[in-house]
C-alpha positions as CSV (number, residue, x, y, z in Angstrom):
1,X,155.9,7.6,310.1
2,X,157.2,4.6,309.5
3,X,155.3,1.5,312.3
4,X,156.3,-2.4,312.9
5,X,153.4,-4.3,313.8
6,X,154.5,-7.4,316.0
7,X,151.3,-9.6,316.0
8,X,150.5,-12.8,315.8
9,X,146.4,-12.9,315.0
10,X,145.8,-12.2,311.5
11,X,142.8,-10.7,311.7
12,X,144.6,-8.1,314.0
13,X,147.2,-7.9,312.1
14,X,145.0,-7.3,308.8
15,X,142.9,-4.9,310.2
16,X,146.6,-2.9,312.3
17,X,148.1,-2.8,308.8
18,X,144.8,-1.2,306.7
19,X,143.6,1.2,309.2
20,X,146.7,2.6,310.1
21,X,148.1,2.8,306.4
22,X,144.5,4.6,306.3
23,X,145.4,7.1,309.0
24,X,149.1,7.6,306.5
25,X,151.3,6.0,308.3
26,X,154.0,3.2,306.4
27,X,153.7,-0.2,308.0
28,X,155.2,-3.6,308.1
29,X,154.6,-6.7,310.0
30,X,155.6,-9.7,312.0
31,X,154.0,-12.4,313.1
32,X,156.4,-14.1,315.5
33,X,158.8,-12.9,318.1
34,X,162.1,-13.7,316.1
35,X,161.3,-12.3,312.9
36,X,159.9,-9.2,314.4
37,X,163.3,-8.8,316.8
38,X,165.2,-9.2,313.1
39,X,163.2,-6.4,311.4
40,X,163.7,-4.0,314.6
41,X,167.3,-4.9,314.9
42,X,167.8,-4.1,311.2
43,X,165.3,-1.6,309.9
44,X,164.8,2.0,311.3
45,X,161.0,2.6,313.0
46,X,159.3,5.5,314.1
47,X,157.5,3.3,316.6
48,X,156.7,-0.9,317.3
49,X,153.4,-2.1,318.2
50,X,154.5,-5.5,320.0
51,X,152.3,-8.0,321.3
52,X,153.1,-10.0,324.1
53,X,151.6,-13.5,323.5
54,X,154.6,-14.3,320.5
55,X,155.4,-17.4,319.0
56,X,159.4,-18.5,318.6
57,X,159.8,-15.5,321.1
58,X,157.4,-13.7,323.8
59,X,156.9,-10.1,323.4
60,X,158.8,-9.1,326.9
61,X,162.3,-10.6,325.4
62,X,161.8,-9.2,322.4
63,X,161.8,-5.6,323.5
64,X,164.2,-7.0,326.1
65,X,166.4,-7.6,322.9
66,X,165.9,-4.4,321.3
67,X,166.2,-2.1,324.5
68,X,169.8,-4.5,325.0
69,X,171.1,-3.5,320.9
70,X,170.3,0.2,322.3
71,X,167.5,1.1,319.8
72,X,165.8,3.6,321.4
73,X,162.4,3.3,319.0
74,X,159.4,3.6,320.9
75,X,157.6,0.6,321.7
76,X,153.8,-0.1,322.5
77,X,152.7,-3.2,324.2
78,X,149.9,-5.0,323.2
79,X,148.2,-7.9,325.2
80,X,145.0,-9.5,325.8
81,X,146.0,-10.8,329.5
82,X,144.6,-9.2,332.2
83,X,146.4,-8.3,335.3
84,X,148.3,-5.0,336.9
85,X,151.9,-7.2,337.1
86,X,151.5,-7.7,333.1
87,X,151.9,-3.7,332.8
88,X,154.2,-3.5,335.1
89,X,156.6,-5.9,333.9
90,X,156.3,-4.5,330.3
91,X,157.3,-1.4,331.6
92,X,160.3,-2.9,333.7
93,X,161.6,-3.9,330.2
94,X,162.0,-1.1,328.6
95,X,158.1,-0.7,327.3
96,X,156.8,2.9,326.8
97,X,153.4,2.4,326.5
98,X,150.5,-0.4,327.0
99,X,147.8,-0.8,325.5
100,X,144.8,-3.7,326.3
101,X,143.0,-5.7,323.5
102,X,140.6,-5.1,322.3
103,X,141.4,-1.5,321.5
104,X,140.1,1.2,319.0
105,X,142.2,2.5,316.3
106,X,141.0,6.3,317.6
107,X,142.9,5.1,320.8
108,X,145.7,3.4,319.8
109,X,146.7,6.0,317.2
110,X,146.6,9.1,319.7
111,X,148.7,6.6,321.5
112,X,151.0,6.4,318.7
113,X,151.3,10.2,318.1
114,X,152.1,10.6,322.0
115,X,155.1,8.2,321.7
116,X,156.3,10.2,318.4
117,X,155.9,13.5,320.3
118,X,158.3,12.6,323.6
119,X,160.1,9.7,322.5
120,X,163.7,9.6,322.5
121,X,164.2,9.5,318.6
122,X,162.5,12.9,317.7
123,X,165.4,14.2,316.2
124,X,165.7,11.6,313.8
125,X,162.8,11.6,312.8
126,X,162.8,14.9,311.6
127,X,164.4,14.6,307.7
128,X,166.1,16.6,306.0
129,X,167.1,15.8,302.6
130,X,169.1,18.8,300.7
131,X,166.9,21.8,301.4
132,X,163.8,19.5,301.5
133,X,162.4,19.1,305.3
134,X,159.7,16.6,306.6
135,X,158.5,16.8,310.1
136,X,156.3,13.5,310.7
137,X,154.8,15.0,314.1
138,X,153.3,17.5,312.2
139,X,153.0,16.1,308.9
140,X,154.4,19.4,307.7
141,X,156.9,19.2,304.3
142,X,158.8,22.1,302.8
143,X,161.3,22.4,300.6
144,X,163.5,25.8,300.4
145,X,161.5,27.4,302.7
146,X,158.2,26.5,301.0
147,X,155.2,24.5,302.5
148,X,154.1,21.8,300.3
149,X,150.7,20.3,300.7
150,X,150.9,16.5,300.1
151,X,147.9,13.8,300.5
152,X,148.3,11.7,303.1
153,X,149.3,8.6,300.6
154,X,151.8,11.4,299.2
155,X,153.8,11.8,302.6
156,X,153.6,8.3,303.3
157,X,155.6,8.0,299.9
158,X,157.6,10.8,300.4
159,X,158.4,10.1,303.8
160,X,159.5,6.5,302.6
161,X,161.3,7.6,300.5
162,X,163.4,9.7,302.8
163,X,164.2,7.3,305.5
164,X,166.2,5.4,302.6
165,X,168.0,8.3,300.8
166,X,169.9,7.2,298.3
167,X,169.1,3.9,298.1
168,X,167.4,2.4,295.2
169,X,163.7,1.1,295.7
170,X,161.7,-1.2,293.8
171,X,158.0,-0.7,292.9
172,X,157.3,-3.7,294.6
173,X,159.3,-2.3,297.8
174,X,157.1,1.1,297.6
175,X,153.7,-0.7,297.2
176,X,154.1,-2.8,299.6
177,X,155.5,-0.7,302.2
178,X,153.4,2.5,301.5
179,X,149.9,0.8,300.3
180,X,150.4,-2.7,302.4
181,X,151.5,-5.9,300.8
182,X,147.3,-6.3,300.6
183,X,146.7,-3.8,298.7
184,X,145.0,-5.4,295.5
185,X,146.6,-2.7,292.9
186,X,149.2,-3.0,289.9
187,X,152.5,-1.1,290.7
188,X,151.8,1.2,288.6
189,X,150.3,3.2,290.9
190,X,153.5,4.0,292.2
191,X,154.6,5.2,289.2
192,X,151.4,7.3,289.7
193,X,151.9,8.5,292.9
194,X,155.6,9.3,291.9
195,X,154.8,11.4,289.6
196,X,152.6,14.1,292.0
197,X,155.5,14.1,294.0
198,X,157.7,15.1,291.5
199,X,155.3,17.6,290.6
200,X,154.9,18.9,294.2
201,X,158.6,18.4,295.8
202,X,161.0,18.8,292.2
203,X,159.4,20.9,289.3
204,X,159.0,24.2,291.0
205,X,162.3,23.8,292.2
206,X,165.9,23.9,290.9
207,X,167.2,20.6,291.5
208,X,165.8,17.4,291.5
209,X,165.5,14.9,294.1
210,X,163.4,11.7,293.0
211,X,164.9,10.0,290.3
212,X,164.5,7.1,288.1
213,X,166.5,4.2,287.8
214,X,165.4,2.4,284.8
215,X,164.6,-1.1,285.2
216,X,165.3,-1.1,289.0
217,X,163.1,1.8,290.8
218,X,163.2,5.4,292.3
219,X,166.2,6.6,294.8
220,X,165.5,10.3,296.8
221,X,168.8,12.3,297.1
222,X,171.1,15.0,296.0
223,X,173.2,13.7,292.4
């Protein structure tokens, strides 16, 4: 599942990224209103943790923004303020969820998996690639009918992967989307981590699905 962190404090946003990359999900981050509205407006999400307190933009007209480009990507509200009329209001816009700082990750992740369970882009977010399935509710992979077990660093790859099928990625891109752009490791752990999955989701199979684009990165599709 792949999660845009709209938050401001860096220690927040530090601690958002690791524990929830942790917990397998892929995650990026904003740290002000505009660029976060850019990234939702242009890049597909399973969900958006959005604070409200936003510099260049507050939180409420950014999902105001993103509700009014009809992306229908859950969004959880994050806020500090105290005060009935802040929920309220969030919800008003388009918000599907609230949530008060400070909050524990145990929370805010059950949270997270309610919105992927009954929000409006389930069926997208279930991916199918050829005759290989991924269901991020369940963290369930198969490919021709056959349950593959993956770690949860694997389907965080994998899953990557399949939201951009057929489009080249970088190591750079991987690492820092799958282990964080803090993640104090040379790329060549993706190369790594590549290779179980072709060992898992391609060798006991016909065809092949990751492939290698010398010089560039790995692409996920049918040739």
């Amino acid at each position: 599942m792949r999660i845009l962190v709209v938050e401001d404090e860096a220690n927040i946003v530090e601690y958002l990224q690791k524990s929830l990359a942790a917990e397998g999900f892929a995650v990026d981050t904003a740290t002000d209103g505009i660029t976060g509205l850019e990234m939702a407006l242009s890049q597909t999400y399973d969900a958006i943790t959005l604070d409200i307190m936003l510099p260049g933009m507050n939180g409420y007209d950014v999902c105001k923004e993103i509700r009014a480009a009809g992306i229908t990507t859950p969004i959880l509200m994050l806020t500090a303020k105290d005060g009935e009329y802040d929920e309220a209001d969030a919800f008003d816009i388009g918000a599907d969820d609230f949530l008060r700082k400070p909050f524990s990750l145990v929370v805010l992740v059950a949270r997270l998996q309610a919105l992927f369970r009954r929000g409006s882009n389930a069926v997208r977010n279930s991916m199918e690639v050829a005759d290989l399935k991924l269901d991020p509710f369940s963290k369930r992979v198969e490919r021709a009918g056959q349950t593959i077990d993956l770690t949860a660093r694997e389907f965080s790859l994998l899953e990557y992967l399949m939201h951009n099928q057929n489009i080249a990625l970088s190591k750079s891109q991987l690492l820092e989307h799958v282990w964080g752009v803090d993640f104090a490791a040379d790329e060549n752990v993706v190369e790594v981590y590549i290779g179980y999955l072709r060992k898992k989701v391609d060798t006991p199979f016909e065809k092949p699905l990751i492939h290698t684009i010398r010089g560039v990165g790995y692409w996920l599709g049918e040739e």
